[in-house]
PyMOL Python script that loads the backbone (N, CA, C, O; Angstrom):
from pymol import cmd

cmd.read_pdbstr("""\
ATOM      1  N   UNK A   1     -25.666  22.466 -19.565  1.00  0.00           N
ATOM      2  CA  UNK A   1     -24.328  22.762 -19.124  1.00  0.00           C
ATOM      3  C   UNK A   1     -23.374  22.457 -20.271  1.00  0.00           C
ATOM      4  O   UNK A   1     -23.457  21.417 -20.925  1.00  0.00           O
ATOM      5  N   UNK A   2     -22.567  23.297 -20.463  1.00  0.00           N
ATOM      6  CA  UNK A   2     -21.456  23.027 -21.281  1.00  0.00           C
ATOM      7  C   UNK A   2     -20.052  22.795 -20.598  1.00  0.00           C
ATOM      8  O   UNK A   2     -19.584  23.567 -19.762  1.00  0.00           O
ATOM      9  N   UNK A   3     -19.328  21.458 -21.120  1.00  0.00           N
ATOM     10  CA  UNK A   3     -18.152  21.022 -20.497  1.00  0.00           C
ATOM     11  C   UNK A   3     -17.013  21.396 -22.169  1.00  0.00           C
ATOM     12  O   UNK A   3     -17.208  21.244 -23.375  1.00  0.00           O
ATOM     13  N   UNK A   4     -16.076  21.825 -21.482  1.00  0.00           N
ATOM     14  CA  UNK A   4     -14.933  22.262 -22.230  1.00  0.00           C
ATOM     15  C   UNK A   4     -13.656  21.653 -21.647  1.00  0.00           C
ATOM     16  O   UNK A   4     -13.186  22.011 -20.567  1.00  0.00           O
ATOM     17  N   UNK A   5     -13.064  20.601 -22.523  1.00  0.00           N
ATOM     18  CA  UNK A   5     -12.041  20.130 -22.083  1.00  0.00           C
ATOM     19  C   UNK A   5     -10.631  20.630 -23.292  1.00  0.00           C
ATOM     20  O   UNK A   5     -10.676  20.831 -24.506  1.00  0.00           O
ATOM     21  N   UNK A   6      -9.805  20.680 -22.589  1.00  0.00           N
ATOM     22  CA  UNK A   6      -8.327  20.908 -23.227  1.00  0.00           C
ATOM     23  C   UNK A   6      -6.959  20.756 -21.834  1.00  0.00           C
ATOM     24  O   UNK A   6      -6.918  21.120 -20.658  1.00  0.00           O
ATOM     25  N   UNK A   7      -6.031  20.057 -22.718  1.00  0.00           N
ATOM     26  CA  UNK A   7      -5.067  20.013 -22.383  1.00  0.00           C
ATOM     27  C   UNK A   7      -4.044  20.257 -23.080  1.00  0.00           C
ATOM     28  O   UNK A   7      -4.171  20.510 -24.278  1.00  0.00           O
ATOM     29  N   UNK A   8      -2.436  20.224 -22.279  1.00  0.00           N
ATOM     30  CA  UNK A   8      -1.190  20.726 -23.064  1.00  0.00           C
ATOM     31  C   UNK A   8      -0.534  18.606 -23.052  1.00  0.00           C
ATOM     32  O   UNK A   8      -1.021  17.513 -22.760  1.00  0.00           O
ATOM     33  N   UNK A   9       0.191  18.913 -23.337  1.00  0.00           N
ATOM     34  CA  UNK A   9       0.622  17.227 -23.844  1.00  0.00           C
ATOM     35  C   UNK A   9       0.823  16.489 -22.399  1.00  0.00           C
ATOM     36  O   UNK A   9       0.293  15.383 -22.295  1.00  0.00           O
ATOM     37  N   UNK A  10       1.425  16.919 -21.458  1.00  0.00           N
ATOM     38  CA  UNK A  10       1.355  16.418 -20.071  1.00  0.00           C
ATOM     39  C   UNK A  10       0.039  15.735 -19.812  1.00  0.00           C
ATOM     40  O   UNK A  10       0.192  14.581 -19.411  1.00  0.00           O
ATOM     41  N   UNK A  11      -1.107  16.093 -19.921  1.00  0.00           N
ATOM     42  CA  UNK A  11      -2.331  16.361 -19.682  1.00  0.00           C
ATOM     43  C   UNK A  11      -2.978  15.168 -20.768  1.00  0.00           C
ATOM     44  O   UNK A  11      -4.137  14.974 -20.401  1.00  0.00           O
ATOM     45  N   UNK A  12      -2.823  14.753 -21.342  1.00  0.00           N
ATOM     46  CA  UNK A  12      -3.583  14.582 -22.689  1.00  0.00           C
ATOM     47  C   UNK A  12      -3.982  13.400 -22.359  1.00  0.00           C
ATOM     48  O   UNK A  12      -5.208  13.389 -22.247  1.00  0.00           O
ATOM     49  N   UNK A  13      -3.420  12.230 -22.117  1.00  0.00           N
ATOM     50  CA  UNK A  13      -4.125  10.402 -21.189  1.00  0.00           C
ATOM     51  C   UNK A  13      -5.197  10.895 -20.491  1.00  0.00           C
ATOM     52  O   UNK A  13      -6.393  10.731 -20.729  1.00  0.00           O
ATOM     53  N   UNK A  14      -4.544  11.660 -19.403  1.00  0.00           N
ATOM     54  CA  UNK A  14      -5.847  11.448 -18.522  1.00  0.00           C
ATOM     55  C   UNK A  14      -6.891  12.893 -18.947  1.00  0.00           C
ATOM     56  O   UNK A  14      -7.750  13.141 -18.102  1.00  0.00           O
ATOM     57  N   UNK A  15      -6.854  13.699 -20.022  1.00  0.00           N
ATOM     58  CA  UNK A  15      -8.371  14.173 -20.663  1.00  0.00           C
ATOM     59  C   UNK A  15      -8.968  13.196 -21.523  1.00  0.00           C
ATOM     60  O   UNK A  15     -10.197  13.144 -21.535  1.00  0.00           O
ATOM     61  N   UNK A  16      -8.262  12.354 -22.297  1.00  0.00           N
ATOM     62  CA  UNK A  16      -9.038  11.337 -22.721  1.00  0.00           C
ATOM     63  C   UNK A  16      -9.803  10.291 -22.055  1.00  0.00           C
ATOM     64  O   UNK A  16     -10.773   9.712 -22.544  1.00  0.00           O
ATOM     65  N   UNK A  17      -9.171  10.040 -20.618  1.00  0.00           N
ATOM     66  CA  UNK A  17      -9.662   9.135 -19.549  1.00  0.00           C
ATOM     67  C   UNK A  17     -10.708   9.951 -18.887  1.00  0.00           C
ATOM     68  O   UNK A  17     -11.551   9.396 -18.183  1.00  0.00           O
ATOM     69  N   UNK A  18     -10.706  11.488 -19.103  1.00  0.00           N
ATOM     70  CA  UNK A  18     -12.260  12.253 -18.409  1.00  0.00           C
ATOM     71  C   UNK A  18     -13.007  11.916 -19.349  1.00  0.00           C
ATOM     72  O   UNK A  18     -14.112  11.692 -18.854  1.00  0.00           O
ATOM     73  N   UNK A  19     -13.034  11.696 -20.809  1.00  0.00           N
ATOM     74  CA  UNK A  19     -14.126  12.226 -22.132  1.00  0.00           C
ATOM     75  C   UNK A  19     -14.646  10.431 -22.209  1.00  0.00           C
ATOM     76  O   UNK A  19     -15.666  10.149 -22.838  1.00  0.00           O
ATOM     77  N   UNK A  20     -13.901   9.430 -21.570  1.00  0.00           N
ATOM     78  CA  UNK A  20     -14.703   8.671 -21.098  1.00  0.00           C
ATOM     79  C   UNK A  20     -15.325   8.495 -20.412  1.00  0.00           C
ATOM     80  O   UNK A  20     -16.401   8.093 -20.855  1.00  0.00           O
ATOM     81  N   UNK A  21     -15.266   8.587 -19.246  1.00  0.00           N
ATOM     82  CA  UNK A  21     -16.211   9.147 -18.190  1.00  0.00           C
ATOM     83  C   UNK A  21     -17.202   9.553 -18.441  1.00  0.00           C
ATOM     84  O   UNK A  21     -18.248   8.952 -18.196  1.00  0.00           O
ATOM     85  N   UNK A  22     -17.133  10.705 -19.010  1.00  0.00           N
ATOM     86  CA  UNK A  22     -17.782  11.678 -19.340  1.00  0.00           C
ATOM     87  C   UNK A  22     -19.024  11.269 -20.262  1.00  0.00           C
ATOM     88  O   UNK A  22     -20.181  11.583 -19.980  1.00  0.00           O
ATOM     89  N   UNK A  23     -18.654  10.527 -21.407  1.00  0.00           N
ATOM     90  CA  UNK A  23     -19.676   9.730 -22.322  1.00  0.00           C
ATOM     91  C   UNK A  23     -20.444   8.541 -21.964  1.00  0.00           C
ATOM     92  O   UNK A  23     -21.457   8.054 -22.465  1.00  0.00           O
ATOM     93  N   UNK A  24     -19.355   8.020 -20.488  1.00  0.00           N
ATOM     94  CA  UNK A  24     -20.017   6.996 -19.761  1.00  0.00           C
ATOM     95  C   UNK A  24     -21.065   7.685 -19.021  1.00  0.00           C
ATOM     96  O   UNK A  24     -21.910   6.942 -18.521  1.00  0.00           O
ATOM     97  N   UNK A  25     -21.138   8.361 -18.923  1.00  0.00           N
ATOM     98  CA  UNK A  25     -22.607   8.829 -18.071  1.00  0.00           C
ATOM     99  C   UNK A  25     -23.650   9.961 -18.863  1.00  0.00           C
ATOM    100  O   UNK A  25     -24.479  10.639 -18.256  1.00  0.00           O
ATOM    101  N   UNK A  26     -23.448  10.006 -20.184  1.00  0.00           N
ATOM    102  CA  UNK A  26     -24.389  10.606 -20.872  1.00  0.00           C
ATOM    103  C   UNK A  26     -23.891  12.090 -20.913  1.00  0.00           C
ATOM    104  O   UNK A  26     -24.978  12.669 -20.917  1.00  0.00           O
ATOM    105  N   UNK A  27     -22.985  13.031 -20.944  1.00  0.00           N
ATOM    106  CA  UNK A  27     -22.373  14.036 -20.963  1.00  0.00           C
ATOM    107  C   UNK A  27     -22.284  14.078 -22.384  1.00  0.00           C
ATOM    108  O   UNK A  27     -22.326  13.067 -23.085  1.00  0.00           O
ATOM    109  N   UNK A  28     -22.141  15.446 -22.891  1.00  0.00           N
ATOM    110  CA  UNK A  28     -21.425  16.088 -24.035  1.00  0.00           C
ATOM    111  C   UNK A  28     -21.122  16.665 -23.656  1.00  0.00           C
ATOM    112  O   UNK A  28     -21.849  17.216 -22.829  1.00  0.00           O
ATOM    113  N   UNK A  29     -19.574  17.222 -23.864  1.00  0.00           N
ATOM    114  CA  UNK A  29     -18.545  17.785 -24.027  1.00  0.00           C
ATOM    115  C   UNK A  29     -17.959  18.329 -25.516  1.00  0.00           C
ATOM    116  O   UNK A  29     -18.289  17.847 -26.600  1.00  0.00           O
ATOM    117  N   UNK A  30     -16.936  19.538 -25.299  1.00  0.00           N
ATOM    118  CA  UNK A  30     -15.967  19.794 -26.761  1.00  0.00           C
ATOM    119  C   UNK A  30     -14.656  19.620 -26.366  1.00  0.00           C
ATOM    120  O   UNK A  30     -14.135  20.471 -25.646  1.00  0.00           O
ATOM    121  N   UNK A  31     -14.280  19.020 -26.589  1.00  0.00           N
ATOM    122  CA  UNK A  31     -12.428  18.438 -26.784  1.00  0.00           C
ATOM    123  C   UNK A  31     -11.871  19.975 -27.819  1.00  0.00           C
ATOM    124  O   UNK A  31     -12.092  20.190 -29.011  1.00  0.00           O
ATOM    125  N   UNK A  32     -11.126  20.812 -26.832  1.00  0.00           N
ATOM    126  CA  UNK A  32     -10.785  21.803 -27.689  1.00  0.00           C
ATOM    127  C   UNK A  32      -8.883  21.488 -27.864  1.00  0.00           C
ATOM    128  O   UNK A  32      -8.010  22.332 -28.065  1.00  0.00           O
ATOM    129  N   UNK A  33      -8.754  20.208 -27.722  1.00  0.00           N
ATOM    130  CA  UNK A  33      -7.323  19.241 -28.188  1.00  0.00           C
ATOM    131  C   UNK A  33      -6.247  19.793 -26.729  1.00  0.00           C
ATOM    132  O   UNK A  33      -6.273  20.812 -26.039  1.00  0.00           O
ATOM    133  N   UNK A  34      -5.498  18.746 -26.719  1.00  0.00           N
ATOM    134  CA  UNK A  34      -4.325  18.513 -27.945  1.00  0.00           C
ATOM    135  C   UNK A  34      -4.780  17.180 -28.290  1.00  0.00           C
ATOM    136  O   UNK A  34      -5.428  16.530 -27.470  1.00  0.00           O
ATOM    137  N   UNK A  35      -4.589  16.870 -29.057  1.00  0.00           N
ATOM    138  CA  UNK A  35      -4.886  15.584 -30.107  1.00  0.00           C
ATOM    139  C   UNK A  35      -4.075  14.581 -30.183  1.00  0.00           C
ATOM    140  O   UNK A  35      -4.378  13.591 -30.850  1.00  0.00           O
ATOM    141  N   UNK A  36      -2.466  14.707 -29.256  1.00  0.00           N
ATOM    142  CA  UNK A  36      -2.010  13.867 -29.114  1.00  0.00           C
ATOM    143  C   UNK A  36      -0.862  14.435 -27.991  1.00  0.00           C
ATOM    144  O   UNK A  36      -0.772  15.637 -27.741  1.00  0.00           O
ATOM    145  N   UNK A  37      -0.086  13.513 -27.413  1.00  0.00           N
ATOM    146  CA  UNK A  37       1.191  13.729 -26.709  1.00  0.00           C
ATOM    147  C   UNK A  37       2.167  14.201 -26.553  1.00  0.00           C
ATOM    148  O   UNK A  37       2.981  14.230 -25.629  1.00  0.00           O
ATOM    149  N   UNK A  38       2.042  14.958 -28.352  1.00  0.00           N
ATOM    150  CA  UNK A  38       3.179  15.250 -28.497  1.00  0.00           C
ATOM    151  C   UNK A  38       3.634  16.797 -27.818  1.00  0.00           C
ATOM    152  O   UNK A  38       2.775  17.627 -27.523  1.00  0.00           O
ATOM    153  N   UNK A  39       4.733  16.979 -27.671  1.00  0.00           N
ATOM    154  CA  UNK A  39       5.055  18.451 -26.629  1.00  0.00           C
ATOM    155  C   UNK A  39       3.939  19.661 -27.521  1.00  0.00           C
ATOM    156  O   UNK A  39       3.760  19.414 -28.714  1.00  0.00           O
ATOM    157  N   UNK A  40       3.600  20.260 -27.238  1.00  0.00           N
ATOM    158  CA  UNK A  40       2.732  21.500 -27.479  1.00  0.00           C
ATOM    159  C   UNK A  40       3.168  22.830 -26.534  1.00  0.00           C
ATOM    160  O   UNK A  40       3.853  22.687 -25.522  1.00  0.00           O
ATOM    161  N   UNK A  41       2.644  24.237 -27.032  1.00  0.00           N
ATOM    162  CA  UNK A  41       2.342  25.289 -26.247  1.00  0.00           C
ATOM    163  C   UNK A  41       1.100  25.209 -25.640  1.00  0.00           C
ATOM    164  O   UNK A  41       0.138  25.394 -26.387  1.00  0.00           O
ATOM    165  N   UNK A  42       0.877  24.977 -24.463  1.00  0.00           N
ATOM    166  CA  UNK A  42      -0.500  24.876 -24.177  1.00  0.00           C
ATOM    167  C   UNK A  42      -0.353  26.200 -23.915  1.00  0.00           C
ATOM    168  O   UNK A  42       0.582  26.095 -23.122  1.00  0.00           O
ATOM    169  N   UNK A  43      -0.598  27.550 -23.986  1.00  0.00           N
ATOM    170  CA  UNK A  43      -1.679  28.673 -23.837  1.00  0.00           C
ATOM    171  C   UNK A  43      -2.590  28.364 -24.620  1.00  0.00           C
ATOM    172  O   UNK A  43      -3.741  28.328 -24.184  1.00  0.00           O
ATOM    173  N   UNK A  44      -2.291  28.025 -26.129  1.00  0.00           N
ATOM    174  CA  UNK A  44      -3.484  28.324 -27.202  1.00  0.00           C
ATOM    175  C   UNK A  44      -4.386  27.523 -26.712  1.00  0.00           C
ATOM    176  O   UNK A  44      -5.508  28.011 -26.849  1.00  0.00           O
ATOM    177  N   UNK A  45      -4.388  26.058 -25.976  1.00  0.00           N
ATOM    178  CA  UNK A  45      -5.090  25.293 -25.754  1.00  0.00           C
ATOM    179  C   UNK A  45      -6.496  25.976 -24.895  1.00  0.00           C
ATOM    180  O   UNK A  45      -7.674  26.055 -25.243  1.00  0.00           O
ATOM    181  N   UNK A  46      -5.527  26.579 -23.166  1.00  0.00           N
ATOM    182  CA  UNK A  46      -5.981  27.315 -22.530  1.00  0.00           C
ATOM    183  C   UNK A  46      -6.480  27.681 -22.730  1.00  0.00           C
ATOM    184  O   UNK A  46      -7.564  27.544 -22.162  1.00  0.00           O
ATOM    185  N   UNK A  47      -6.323  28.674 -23.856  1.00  0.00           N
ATOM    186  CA  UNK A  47      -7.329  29.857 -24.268  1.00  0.00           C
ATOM    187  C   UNK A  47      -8.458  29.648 -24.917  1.00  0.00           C
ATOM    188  O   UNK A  47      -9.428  30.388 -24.757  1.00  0.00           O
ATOM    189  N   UNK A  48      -8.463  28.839 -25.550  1.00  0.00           N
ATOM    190  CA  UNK A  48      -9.550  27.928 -26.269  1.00  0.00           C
ATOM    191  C   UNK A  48     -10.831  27.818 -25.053  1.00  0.00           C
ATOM    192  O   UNK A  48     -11.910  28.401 -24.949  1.00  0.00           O
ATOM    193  N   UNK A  49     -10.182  26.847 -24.269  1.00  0.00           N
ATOM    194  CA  UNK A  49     -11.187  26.425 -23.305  1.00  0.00           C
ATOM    195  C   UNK A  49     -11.534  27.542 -22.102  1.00  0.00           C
ATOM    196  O   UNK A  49     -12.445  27.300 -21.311  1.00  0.00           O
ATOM    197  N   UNK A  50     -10.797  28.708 -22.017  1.00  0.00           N
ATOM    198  CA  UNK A  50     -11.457  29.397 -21.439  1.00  0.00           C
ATOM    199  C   UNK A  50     -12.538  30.494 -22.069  1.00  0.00           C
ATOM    200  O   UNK A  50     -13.421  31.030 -21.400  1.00  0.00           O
ATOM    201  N   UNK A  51     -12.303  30.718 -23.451  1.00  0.00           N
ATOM    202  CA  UNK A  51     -13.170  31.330 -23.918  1.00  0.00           C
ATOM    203  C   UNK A  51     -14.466  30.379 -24.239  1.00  0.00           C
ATOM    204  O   UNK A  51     -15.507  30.994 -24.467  1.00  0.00           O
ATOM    205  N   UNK A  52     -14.509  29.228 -24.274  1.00  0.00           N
ATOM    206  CA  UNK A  52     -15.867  28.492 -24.395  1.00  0.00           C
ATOM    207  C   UNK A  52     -16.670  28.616 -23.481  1.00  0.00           C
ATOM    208  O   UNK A  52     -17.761  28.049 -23.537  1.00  0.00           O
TER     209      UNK A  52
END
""", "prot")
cmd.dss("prot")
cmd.show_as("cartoon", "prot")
cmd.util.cbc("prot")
cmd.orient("prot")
């Protein structure tokens, strides 16, 4: 299974609080960002993770 995570800056604490989770139970995942808090356009993000 492949897990694809992305968020827009709203979002971004608690995807980092899934990709723990996530590693807490033996998962790989791709973090397709945002990389930090700061305000962003999330489509590009979106789009990222829906094309994965």
């Amino acid at each position: 299974m492949r897990i694809a995570l992305g968020s827009d800056h709203g979002g971004f604490y608690l995807k980092e609080e899934i990709k723990k989770y996530l590693k807490d139970y033996g998962h790989t995942y791709i973090d397709f960002g945002t990389e930090s808090a700061e305000s962003i356009d999330y489509p590009e993000f979106g789009y990222k993770v829906a094309e994965a």
